[in-house]
C-alpha positions in Angstrom: 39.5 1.4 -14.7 37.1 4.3 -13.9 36.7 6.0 -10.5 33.4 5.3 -8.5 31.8 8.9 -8.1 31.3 10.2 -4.5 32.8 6.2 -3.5 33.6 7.3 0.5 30.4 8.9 0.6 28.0 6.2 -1.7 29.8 3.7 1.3 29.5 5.9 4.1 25.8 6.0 3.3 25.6 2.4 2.7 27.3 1.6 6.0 24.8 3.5 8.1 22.3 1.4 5.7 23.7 -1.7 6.9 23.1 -0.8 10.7 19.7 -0.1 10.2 19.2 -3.4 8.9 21.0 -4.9 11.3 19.1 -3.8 14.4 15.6 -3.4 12.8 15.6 -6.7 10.7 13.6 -6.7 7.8 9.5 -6.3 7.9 9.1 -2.6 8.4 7.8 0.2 6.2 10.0 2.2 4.2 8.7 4.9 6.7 10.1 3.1 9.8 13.2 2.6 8.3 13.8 6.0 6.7 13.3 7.4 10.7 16.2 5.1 12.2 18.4 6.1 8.9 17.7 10.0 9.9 19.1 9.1 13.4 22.1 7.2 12.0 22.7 10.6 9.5 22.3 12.7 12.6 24.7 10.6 14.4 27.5 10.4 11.9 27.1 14.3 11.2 26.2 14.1 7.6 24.5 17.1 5.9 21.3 15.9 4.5 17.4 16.9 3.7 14.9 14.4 4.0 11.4 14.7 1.7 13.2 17.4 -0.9 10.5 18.3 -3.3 11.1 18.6 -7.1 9.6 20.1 -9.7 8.7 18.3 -13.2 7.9 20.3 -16.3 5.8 18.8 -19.3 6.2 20.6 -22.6 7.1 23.8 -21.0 4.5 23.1 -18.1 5.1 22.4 -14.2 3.3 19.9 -13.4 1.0 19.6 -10.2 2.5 16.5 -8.4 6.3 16.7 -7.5 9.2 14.3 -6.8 9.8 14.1 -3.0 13.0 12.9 -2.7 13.5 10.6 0.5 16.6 11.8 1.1 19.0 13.9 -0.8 23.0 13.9 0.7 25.0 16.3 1.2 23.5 18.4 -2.2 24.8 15.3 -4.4 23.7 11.8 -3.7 19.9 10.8 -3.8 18.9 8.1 -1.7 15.5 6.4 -2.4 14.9 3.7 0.3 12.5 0.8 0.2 10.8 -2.3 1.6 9.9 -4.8 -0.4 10.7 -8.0 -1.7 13.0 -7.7 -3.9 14.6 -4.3 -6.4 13.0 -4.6 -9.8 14.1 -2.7 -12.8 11.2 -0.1 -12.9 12.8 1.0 -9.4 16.6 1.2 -11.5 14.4 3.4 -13.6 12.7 5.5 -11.4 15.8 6.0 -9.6 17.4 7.6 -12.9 14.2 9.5 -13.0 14.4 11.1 -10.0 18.4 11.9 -10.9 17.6 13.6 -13.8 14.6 15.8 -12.2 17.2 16.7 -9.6 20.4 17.3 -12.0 22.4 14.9 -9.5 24.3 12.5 -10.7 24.1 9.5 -8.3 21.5 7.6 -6.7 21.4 5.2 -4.3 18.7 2.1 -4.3 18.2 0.7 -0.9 15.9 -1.7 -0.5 15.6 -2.9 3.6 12.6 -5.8 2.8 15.2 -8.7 2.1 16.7 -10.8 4.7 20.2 -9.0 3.8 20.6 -5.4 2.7 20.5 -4.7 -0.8 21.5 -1.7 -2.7 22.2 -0.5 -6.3 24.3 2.5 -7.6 22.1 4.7 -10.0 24.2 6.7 -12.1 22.8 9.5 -14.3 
């Protein structure tokens, strides 16, 4: 059986996830929910930047637009947040996307717009 990567941190994260949920419900934007998850981050002393920009090169090229992270942990777990209905796989996708702009190698999915918490595991 293989060992989850980062698995006290990935449910750590996931935890303080949960207790946003909790309190704010579901019905917010991804905005609303990313500012109580700063406060729980703050609160439980975890290292993290919030709107990390990345660069993307094509054929050599930067390119003009960047990936903003919403949040990046401790320098080695993205965490993309949302609020919608429900996690498709073109958000799986972009998720890997994002990993492999970044060089990290786990990602997590959160998606706060269902009546409970969901959340995937993206790993690069």
């Amino acid at each position: 059986m293989s060992q989850l990567i980062y698995k006290e941190d990935t449910y750590k994260i996931i935890g303080l996830c949960m207790n946003v949920h909790s309190e704010l419900g579901k019905g917010f934007s991804e905005v609303i929910y990313g500012d109580a998850l700063e406060i729980e981050l703050i609160d439980n002393n975890i290292n993290y930047s919030r709107e990390s920009k990345f660069n993307i090169a094509y054929k050599g090229n930067l390119l003009p637009h960047k990936y903003i992270a919403d949040f990046i942990i401790d320098n080695k777990i993205i965490l993309e947040i949302k609020a919608i209905s429900t996690l498709t796989d073109s958000h799986i996708k972009q998720t890997l996307n994002y990993l492999a702009v970044s060089k990290l190698k786990i990602g997590l999915l959160i998606n706060f717009g269902e009546d409970s918490l969901k959340y995937k595991r993206v790993i690069l």
